[in-house]
VOTIVO-813789 format. One record per residue (C-alpha): residue number from 1; residue in one letter; z, x, y. Coordinates in steps of 0.02 Angstrom, whole numbers, plus 50000, padded with zeros to 5 digits. Last residue first. Layout:
N
<atom n="NUM" res="A" w="Z" u="X" v="Y"/>
...
END
This chain:
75
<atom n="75" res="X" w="45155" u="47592" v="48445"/>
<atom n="74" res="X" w="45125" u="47777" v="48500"/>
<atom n="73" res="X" w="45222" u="47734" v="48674"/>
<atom n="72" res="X" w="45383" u="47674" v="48584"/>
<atom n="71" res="X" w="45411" u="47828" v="48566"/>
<atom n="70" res="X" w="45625" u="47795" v="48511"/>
<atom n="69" res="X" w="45634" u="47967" v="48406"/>
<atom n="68" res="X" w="45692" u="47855" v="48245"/>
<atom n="67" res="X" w="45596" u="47688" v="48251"/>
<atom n="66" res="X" w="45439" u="47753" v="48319"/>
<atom n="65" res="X" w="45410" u="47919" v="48200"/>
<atom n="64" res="X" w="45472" u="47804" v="48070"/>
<atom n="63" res="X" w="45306" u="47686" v="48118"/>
<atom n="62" res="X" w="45190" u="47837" v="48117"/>
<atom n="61" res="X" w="45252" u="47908" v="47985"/>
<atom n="60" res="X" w="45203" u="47709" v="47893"/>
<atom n="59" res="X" w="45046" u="47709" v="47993"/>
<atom n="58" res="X" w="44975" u="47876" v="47913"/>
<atom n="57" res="X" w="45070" u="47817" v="47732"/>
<atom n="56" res="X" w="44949" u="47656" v="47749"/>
<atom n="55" res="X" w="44784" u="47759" v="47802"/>
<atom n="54" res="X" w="44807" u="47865" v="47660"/>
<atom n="53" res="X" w="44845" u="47730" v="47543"/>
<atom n="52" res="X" w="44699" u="47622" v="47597"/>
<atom n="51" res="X" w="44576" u="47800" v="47617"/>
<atom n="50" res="X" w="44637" u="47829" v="47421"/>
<atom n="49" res="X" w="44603" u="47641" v="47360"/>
<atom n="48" res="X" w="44430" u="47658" v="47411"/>
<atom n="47" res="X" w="44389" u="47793" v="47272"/>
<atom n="46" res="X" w="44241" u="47909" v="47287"/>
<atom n="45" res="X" w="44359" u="48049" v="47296"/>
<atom n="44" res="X" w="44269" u="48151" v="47438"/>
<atom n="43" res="X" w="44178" u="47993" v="47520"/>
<atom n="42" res="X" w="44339" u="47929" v="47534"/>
<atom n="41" res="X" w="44428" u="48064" v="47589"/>
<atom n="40" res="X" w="44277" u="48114" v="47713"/>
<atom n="39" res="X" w="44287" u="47929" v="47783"/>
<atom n="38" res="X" w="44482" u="47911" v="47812"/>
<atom n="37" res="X" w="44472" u="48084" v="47896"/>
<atom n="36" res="X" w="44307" u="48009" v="47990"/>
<atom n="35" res="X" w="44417" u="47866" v="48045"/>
<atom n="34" res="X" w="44586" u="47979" v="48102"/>
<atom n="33" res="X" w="44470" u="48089" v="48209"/>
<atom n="32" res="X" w="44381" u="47931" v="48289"/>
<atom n="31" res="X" w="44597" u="47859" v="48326"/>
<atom n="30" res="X" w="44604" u="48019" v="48394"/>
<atom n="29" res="X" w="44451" u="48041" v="48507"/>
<atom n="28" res="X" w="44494" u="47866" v="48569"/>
<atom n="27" res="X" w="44677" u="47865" v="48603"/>
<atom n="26" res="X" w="44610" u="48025" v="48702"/>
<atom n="25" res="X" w="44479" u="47944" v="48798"/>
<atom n="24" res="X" w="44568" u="47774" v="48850"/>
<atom n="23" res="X" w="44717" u="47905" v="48909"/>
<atom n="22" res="X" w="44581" u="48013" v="49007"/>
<atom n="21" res="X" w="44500" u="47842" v="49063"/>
<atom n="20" res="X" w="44658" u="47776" v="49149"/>
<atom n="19" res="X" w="44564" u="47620" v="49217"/>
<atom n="18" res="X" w="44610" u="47557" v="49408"/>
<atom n="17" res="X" w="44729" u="47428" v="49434"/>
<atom n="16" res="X" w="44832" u="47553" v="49575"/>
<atom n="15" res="X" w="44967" u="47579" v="49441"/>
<atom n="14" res="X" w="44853" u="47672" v="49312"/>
<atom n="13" res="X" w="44758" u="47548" v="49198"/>
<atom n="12" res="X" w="44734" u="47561" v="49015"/>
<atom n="11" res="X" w="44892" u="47490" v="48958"/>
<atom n="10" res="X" w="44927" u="47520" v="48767"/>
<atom n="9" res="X" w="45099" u="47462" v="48737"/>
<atom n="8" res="X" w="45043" u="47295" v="48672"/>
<atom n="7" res="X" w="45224" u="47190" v="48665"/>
<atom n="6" res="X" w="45134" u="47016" v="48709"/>
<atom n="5" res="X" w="45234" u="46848" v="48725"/>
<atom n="4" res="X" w="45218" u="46756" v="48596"/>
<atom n="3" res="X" w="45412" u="46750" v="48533"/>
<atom n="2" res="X" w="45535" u="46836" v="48673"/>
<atom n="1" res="X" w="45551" u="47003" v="48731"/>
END
């Protein structure tokens, strides 16, 4: 990898150039589950701050998740 050059992991085409819609549908359905989990805590604590943290510690497993089984995939 060099500087610029694009490390997105998320390729919605199968290998014949056509779109992968059950992998566009279920990065979808869970990044809609992780929004209205974000929403319900908010509206829930009335605080802001509490979805930013939330949403911060989600990416931060995420990211060690990553790092230490090597799934790069989830990036």
């Amino acid at each position: 990898m060099t500087l610029g050059e694009a490390t997105a992991s998320f390729q919605p085409l199968t290998a014949g150039g056509e779109l992968d819609w059950p992998l566009i549908a279920i990065r979808w359905i869970g990044a809609t589950m992780a929004g209205l989990a974000y929403a319900w805590l908010y509206i829930r604590s009335d605080k802001l701050w509490s979805s930013v943290i939330a949403h911060a510690v989600t990416h931060g497993a995420l990211g060690v998740w990553v790092v230490c089984l090597r799934q790069g995939q989830f990036w």
